[in-house]
C-alpha positions as CSV (number, residue, x, y, z in Angstrom):
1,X,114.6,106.2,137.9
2,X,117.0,107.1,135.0
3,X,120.3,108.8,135.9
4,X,120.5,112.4,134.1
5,X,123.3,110.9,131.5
6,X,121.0,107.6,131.1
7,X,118.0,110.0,130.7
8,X,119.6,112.5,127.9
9,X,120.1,109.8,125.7
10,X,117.3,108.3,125.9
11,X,115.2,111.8,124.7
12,X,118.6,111.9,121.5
13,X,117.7,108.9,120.4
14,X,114.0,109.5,120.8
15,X,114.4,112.5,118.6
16,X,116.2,110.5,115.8
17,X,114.4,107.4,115.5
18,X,111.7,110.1,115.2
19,X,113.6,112.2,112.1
20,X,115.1,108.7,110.8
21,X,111.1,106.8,111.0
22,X,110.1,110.5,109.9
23,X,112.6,110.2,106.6
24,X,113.2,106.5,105.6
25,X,110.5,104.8,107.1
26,X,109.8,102.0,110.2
27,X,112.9,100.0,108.2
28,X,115.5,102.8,108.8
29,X,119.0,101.7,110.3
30,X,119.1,101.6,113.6
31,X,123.0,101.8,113.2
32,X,122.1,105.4,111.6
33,X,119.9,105.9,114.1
34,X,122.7,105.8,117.4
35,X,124.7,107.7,114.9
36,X,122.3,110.9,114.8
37,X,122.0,110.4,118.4
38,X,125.5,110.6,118.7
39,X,125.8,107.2,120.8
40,X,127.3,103.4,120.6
41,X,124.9,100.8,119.5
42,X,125.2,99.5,122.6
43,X,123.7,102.6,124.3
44,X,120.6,102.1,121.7
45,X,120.2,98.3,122.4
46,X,120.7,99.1,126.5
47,X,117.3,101.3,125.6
48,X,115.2,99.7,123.4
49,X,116.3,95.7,122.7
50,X,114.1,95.8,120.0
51,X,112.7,97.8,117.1
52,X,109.1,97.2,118.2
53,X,110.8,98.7,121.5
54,X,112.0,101.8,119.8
55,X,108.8,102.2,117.4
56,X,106.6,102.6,120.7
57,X,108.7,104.8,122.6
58,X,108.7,106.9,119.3
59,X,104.7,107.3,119.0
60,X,104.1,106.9,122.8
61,X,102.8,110.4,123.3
62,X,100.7,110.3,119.9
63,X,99.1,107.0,121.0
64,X,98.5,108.0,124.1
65,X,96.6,111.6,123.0
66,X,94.4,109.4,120.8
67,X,93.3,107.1,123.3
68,X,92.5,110.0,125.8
69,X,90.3,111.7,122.5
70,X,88.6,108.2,122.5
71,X,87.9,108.6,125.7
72,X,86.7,111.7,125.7
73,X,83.8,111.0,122.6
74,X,82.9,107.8,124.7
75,X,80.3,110.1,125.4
76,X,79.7,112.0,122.2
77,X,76.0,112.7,121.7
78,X,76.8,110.9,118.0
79,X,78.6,107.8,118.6
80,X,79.0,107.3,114.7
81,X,80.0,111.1,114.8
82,X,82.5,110.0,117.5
83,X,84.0,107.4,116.1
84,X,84.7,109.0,112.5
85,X,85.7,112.1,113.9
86,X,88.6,109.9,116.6
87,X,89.4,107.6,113.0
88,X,90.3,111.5,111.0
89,X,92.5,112.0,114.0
90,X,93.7,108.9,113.4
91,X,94.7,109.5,110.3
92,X,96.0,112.7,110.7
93,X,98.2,111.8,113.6
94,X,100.1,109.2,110.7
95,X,99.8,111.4,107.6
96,X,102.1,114.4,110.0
97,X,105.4,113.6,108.2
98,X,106.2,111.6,105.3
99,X,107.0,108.1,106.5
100,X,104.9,108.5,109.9
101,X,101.9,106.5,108.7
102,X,104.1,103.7,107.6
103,X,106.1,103.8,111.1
104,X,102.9,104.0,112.8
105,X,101.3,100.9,111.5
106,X,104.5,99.1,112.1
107,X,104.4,100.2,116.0
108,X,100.9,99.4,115.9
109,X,101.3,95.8,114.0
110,X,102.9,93.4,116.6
111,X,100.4,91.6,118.4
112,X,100.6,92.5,122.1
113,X,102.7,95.5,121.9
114,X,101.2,97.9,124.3
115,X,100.3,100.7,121.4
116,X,98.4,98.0,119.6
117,X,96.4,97.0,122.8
118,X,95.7,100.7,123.7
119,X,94.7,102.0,120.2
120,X,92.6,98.9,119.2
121,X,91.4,99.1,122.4
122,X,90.1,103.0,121.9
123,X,88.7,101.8,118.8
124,X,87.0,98.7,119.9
125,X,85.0,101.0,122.5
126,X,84.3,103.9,119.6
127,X,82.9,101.1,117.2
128,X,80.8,99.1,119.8
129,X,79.5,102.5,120.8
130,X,78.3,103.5,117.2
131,X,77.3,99.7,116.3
132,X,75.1,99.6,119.1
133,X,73.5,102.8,118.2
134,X,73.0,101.6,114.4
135,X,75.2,104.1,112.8
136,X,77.7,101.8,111.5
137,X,76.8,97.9,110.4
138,X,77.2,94.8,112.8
139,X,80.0,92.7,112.0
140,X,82.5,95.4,111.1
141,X,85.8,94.0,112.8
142,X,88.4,96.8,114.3
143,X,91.3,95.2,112.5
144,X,89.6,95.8,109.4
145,X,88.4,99.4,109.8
146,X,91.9,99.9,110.8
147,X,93.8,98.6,108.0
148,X,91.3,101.0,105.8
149,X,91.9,104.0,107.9
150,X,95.5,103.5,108.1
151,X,95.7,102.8,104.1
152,X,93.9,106.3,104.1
153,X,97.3,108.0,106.0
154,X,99.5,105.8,103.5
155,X,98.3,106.9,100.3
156,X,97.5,110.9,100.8
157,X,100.5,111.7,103.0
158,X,102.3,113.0,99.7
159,X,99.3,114.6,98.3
160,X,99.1,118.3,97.9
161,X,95.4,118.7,99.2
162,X,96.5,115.3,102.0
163,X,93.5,116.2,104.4
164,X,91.3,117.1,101.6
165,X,91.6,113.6,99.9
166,X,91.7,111.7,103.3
167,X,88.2,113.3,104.3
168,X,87.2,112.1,100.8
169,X,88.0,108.6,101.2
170,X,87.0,108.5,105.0
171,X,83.5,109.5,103.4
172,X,84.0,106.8,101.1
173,X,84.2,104.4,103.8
174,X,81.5,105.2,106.0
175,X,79.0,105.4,103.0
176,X,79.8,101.4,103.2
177,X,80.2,101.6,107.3
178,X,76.4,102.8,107.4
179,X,73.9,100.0,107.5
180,X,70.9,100.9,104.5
181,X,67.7,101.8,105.5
């Protein structure tokens, strides 16, 4: 258990890596980052050794709301239904903020960090599910979809209408996701 002091620190710099990730992107200082929090380096480093570390502890709570919604339309009457719907809140969860879809990807993009295990995870189920029902084509690996859904966040976060035009291109993609008759 964290001492109260140990504990407060943690949440500040939490909350700037959040604003920082938020405002410059997954690259932003981490020198800057102690700074806002209004701690030593060493305090950060004592926290989270790595940027990966800080990354995860920065989208812990959105990762783990998306894998309890993929949990929850594991037993969606429309397992292609399910799994487009838990990809839109997929992209909507990166596309929040300016700069939260790139810091996203970068938590998710280390092999074996635990938010990569638990979201490709979610989405491993979600696609299997719909495969197996013949809403979406055999052979579609997760990585992929996820690169594509993720692109999706990166390139409407800025736009005026963002949810509009990701809805569009997540249409886009499931007109190619669905096998042809």
């Amino acid at each position: 258990m964290m001492r109260a002091d140990a504990r407060r620190n943690y949440d500040r710099l939490v909350a700037s890596a959040r604003a920082a990730f938020a405002e410059l992107g997954a690259d932003a200082p981490l020198d800057d980052i102690a700074q806002r929090a209004g701690v030593g380096n060493a305090t950060l480093y004592r926290h989270f050794p790595t940027r990966q570390a800080l990354l995860e502890a920065v989208f812990h709570d959105h990762i783990d709301a998306l894998c309890r919604r993929a949990g929850e339309l594991m037993s969606a009457p429309s397992p292609g239904a399910a799994l487009r719907e838990w990809l839109s809140a997929l992209i909507a969860q990166g596309s929040t903020e300016r700069g939260l879809a790139a810091s996203l990807l970068a938590a998710l993009g280390e092999d074996g960090s635990s938010c990569r295990v638990a979201v490709f995870d979610a989405a491993r189920g979600l696609l299997a599910r719909a495969q197996e029902a013949g809403d979406v084509r055999p052979g579609v690996p997760v990585e992929q979809l996820f690169k594509l859904v993720n692109a999706i966040a990166l390139v409407t976060e800025t736009e005026p209408d963002a949810a509009g035009q990701a809805t569009a291109l997540l249409d886009l993609i499931f007109r190619g996701l669905t096998p042809r008759p």
